[in-house]
N, C-alpha and C positions, 0 to 999 in steps of 0.2 A: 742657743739652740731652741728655746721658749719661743723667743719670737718668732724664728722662723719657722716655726710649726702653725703661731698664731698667726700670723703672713699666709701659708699656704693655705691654711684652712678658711680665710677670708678669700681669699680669690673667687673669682665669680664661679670658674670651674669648678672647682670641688663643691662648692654650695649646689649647682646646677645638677651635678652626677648624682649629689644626693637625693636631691629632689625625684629626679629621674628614678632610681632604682626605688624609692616609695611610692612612685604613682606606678611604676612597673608592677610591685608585687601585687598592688590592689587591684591593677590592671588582669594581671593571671588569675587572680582569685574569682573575677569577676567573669573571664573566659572558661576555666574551671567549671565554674556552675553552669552557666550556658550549656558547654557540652553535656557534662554530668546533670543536670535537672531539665534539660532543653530540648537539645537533641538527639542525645540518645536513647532515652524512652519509647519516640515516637519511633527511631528506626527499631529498636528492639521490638515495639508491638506490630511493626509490618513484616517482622520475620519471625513471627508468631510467637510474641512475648519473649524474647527473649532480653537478659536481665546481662548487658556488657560486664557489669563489677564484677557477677558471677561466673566468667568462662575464666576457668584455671584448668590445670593439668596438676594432679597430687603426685605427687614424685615416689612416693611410697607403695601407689600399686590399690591403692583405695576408693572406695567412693563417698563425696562428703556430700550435702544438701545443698553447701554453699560457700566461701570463698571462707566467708567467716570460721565457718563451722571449721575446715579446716586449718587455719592459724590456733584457731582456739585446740584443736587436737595435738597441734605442735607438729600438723606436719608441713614438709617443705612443697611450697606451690610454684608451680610458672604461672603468673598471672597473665595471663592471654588480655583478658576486656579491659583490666585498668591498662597497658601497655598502649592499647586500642585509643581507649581516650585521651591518654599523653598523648598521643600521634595527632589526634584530629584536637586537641588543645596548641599542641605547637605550629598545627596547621592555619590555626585561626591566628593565632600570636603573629606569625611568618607575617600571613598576607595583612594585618592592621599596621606593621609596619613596614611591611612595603607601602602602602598604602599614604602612613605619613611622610618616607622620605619622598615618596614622587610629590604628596603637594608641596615640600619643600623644597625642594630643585625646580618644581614649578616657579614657585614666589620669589626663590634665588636665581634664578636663571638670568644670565645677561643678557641685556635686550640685544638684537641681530644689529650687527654694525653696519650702519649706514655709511652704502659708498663714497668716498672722498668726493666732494664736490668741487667741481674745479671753479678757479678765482676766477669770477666776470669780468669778463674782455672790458678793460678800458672805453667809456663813450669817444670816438674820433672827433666828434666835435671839445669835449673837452680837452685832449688832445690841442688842441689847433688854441682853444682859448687862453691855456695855461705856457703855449709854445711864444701869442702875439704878447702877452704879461708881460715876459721875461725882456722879447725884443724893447719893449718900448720901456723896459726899467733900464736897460744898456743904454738906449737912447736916451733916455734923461740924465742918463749918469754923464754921457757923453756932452751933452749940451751943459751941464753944470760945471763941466771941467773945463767948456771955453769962455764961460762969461763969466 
């Protein structure tokens, strides 16, 4: 059973998934920031400063300063702006991977199959050269047969 765990885990597969799911999480981390340190600042300041982390809804009937303030109070929140940046983080994630599989199915793409070309017509004169061959090999055969 050793072995075949040590088998499977050598496969190029499972090496490659793993690879994958590390360059992935760096990958989020790295779109993570973009939205959160990037983008939504700038939209936040053209809808007149507003701060995405901080639009919650306190469930308790309160009002807190800030998202913080209220986790730290222990009360329960709907966190509206972070939900907001999961959206337009998975938004960005969607389209870089759309984006890799199309140039992949690009570079893998079979090339268009060219139409069957039909076999070229026999030259008639070769024809005719390969017909008098034959004749004058019969004839010699012939002539050899009488003398």
């Amino acid at each position: 059973m050793i072995k075949e765990f040590i088998t499977f885990v050598k496969r190029g597969n499972v090496i490659d998934l793993a690879v994958g799911i590390i360059m992935g999480a760096a990958f989020g981390a790295i779109v993570a920031s973009l939205v959160n340190d990037i983008i939504m600042p700038p939209i936040g300041q053209i809808l007149g400063g507003v701060d995405f982390s901080n639009i919650f809804i306190a469930l308790d009937g309160k009002s807190y300063a800030s998202l913080k303030a209220a986790q730290d109070a222990g009360a329960a929140t709907i966190n509206v702006g972070v939900f907001l940046n999961t959206i337009i983080n998975f938004l960005i994630v969607a389209f870089a991977v759309f984006l890799l599989i199309r140039a992949v199915n690009r570079l893998s793409a079979k090339p268009a199959e060219k139409p069957a070309e039909e076999a070229p017509k026999p030259d008639p004169m070769l024809e005719t050269q390969q017909k008098l061959i034959e004749t004058l090999e019969k004839l010699n055969k012939t002539l050899e047969g009488r003398g």
